[in-house]
N, C-alpha and C positions, 0 to 999 in steps of 0.2 A: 272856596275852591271846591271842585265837584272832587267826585271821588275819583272820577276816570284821571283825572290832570294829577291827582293828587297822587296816584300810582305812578301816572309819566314821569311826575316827578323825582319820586324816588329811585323808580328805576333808573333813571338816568343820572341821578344821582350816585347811586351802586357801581352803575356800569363805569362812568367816565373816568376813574381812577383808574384802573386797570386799562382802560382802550389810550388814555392819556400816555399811558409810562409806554406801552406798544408804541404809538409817535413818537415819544420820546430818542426810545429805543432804538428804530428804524433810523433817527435823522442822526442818532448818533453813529451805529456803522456803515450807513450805506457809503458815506463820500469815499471811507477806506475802502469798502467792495469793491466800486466803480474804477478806483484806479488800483485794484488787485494789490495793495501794501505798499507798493514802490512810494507815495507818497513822503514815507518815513525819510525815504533814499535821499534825498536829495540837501540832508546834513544841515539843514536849518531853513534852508530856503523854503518858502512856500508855492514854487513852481510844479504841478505837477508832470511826471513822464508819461508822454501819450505812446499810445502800443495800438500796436495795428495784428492782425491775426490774417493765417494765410496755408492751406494745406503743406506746398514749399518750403521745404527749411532753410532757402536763401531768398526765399518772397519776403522773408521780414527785416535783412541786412539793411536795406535803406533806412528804415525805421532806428535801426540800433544805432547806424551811425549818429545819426539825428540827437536820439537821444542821450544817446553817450557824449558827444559834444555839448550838448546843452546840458545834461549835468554838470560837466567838468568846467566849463564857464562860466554855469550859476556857484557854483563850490567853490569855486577862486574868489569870483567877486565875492561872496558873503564871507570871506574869512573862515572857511568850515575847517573844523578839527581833523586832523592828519587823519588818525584813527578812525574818521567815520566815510573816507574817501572809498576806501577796498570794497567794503562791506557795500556802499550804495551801486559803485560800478560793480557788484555781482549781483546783486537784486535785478537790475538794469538788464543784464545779458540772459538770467535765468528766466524773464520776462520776454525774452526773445528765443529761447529754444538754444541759448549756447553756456556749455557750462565750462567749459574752461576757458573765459573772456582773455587772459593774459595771451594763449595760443592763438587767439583768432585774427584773422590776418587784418581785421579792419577795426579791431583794437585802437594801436597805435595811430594810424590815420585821424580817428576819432578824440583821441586824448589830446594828441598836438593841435589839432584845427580848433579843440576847445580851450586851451590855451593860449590859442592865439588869438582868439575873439577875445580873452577875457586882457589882454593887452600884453602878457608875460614877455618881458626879456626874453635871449637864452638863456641866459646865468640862472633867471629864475626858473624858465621850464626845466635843465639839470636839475638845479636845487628841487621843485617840484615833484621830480622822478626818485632824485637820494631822498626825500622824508617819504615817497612813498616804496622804498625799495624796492625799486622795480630795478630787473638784473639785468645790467650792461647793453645787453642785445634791443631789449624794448626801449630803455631808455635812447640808443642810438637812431629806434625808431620813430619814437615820439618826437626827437628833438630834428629831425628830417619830414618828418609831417607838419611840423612847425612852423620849418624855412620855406617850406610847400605852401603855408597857408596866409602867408607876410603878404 
């Protein structure tokens, strides 16, 4: 081997450990980047939440609803734990410019049409609304966004 190849060699040698774990690196957070965290949200499922961006603080309500239904009927169907329900539906909302998700008027619209996709009784969307204690008023809501969406 000459000498010239014989440095390529090594240097590339050198180098590729270090630019390797950089790859590495990258392929490892980017996919969390690109969907901003929510990923996690969605309580076992591997669906991720698309998000749409917009000067308008109600240019992006379509989108919520969207996605608030489609977590809440991927959540049903995959059996997700009670406790990881709250916490994805606020990841969800904070991802859209709303932080008090419970107050917002298309909340309950969204939670019921999601449990209604995902096939729920009403016994079960009640039940669904008691484990996640949700108080009287919204539950009354969800469970009439429901019959809404039969």
């Amino acid at each position: 081997m000459t000498s010239t190849r014989m440095l390529l060699v090594t240097v590339l040698t050198a180098l590729l450990p270090a630019y390797g774990c950089q790859v590495i690196s990258a392929s490892i957070t980017s996919p969390s980047d690109s969907i901003s965290g929510t990923g996690h949200a969605i309580g076992g499922s591997s669906e991720a939440v698309s998000m749409s961006s917009g000067s308008d603080p109600d240019s992006d309500k379509p989108s919520y609803e969207r996605d608030l239904r489609e977590y809440t009927a991927s959540f049903v169907r995959s059996g997700g734990q009670t406790a990881d329900y709250k916490p994805g539906v606020t990841r969800i909302a904070a991802s859209h410019g709303i932080s008090n998700w419970e107050a917002d008027s298309k909340t309950p619209g969204s939670i019921g049409a999601g449990l209604a996709a995902a096939d729920l009784s009403e016994a079960q969307t009640r039940t669904f609304c008691s484990d996640q204690a949700f108080s009287a008023d919204l539950t009354d809501k969800v469970v009439s966004a429901w019959k809404s969406a039969q």
